[in-house]
N, C-alpha and C positions, 0 to 999 in steps of 0.2 A: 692561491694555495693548491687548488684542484689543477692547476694547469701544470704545477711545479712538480705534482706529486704521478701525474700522469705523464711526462718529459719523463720523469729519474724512472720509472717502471718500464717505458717503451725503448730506454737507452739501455738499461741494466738488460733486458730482455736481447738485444741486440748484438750485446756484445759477449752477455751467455751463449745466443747460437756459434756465433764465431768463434771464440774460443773452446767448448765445450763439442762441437762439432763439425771442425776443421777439417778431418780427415773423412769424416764420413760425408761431407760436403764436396774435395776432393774427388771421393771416388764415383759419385755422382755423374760429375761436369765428364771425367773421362769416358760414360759410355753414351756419351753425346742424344740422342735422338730430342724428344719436344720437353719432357721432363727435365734434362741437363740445360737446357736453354735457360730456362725459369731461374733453376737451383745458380747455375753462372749467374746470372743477374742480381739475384739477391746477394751470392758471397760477394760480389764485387761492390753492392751496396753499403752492405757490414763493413769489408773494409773501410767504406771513409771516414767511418765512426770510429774503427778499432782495426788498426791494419795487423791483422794475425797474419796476414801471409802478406809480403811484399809487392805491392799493385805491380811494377815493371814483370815482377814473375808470373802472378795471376794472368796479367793480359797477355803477358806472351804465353800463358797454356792455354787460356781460350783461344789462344789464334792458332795455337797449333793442335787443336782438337777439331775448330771449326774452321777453317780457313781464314783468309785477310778480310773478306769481306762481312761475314756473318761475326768474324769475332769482333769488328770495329765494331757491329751495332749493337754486338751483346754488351762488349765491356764500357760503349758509351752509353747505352740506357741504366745500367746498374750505376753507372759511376753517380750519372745526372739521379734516378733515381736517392743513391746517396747523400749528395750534396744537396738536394732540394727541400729532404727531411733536415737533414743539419742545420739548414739555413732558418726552415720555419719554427723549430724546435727553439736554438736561438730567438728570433723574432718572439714566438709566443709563451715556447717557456719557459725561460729562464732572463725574460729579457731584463727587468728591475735587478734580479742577482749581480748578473752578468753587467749590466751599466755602472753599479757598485761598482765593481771589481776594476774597472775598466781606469777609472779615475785613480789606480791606484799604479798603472803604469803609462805612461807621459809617453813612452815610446807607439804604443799603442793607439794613443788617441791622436796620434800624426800620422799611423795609416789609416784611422779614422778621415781624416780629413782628407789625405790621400785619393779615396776609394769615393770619395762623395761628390769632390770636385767635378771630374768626368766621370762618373760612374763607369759605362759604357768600355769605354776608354782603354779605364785604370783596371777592371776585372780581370777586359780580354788581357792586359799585357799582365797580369799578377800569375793568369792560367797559364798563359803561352812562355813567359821565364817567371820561373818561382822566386821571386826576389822576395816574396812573404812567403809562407807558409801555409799551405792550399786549408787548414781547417781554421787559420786567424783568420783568412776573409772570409770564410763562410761564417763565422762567428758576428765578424767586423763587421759585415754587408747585414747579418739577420738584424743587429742591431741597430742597423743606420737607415735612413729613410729611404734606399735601393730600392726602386720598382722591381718587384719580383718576378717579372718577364723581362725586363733587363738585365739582373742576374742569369736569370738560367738559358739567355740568350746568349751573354758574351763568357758563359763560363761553356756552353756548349761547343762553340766555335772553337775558344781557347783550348780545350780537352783535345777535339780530333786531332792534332797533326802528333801528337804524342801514342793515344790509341793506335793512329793508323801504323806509325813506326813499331811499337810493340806488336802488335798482332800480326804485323808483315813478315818481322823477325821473330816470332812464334812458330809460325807456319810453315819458315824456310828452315828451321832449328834444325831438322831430321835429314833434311837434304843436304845443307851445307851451316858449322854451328859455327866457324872459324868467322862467316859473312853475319850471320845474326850478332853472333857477340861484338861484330864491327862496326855493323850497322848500329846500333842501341848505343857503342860505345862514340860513332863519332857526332850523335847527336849528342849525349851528353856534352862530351869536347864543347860543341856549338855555343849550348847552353852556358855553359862554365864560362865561357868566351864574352859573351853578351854580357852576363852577370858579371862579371871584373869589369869592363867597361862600365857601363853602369856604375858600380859601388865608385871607380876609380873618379868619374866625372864629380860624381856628389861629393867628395871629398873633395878635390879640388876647388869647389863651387865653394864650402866651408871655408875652406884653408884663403881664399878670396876675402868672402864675408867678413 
């Protein structure tokens, strides 16, 4: 109960900053120097709790306040910082609720199974095309027997090629916006690409069965 009640306090609290502190958070990250580091890190933490501002947006103003390279490691330490709490919050506490809960959608506990088979594997490819939804596997993984450096190994790998694309097209936003918007948009394309593939194969594979 202590564990459940200390989860809802440090979540509630979390997503009070973010919402409640948005803009004052905002105008922080634009005057850059060691303080905006920090304050970038954490709002982009909050986000993967409570996305008040849209991550593709978020990382491309980090990148275009700090460059390609400083903003890749800003917005991947907040993200990882993010996802690490979610994971273990999960895991520890809410994890009986949450198992409850879990048996009550069949969909769910086949990416359970999913995600356990190859852990490793199944993470990096859920990070790298979001064919799940990036806060069900932190959910799915807190609750599942996931080595927790496997987790935050194949989620870290799977994060970079997406940061480094936002914060590139961040950076370039001011120079040329016609290229960033094209940039961001033909990965998207990619993605969208992969994923129809994908959904199309396993349908097929069904429609076999």
């Amino acid at each position: 109960m202590f564990k459940r009640i200390l989860s809802i306090s440090l979540l509630l609290m979390v997503i009070a900053i973010g919402f409640l502190q948005k803009d004052e958070l905002l105008s922080l990250i634009m005057e850059r120097g060691i303080l905006s580091i920090f304050i970038s890190m954490l709002f982009v933490a909050i986000c993967v709790f409570f996305p008040v501002i849209p991550f593709p947006v978020l990382a491309g103003v980090i990148g275009g306040v700090f460059g390609t390279t400083q903003g890749v490691i800003i917005s991947l330490t907040g993200a990882m910082a993010g996802t690490m709490g979610f994971f273990l919050l999960s895991r520890y506490g809410f994890r009986d609720y949450a198992q409850s809960k879990l048996l009550n959608y069949p969909k769910l506990q086949q990416y359970e199974e999913f995600l356990s088979r190859n852990s490793f594997v199944a993470i990096l490819t859920c990070r790298l095309i979001p064919i799940i939804p990036a806060p069900v596997v932190n959910i799915i993984c807190g609750l599942s027997k996931v080595n927790w450096l496997t987790f935050f190994t194949s989620s870290t790998l799977g994060k970079i090629p997406n940061i480094l694309i936002l914060s590139y097209a961040g950076a370039s936003f001011s120079n040329n916006k016609l290229f960033s918007f094209g940039l961001y948009g033909g990965y998207i394309l990619v993605i969208f690409i992969i994923y129809f593939f994908v959904i199309y194969r396993k349908m097929a594979k069904e429609s076999v069965d």
